[in-house]
Phi, psi and omega in degrees: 000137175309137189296313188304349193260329174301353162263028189040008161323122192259141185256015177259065169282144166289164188267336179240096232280317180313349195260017157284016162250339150317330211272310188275351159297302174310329176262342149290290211296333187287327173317310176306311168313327183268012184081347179288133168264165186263115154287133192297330199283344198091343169290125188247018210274332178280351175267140175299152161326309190276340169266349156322300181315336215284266154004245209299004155291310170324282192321320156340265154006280160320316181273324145339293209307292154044264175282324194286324186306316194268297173344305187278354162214038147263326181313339183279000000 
């Protein structure tokens, strides 16, 4: 087992700490898009996995295409 997880530690820190409200624009809005509603209270205990998992693959996804855009017009 990984140390961080034996210390409850999450290893998913942002590296730019400012981009959680990006972060969070972004998973309303694909939620919307899949049709997935967001709760306001912050409880997610009522969504399924899978559509959770659905949302953050998307988000991934987004964030690949992204990276790739800039990536591809810094090169020319």
């Amino acid at each position: 087992m990984p140390v961080n997880q034996q210390q409850g530690s999450r290893s998913n820190n942002l590296v730019v700490p400012q981009a959680t409200v990006a972060l969070q624009q972004m998973k309303y809005e694909i939620a919307q898009e899949l049709g997935i509603p967001i709760a306001q209270d912050g409880y997610y205990g009522n969504y399924t996995s899978r559509d959770m998992g659905s949302i953050g693959g998307y988000i991934t996804k987004r964030l690949v295409q992204m990276a790739e855009q800039q990536l591809a017009g810094r090169t020319r």
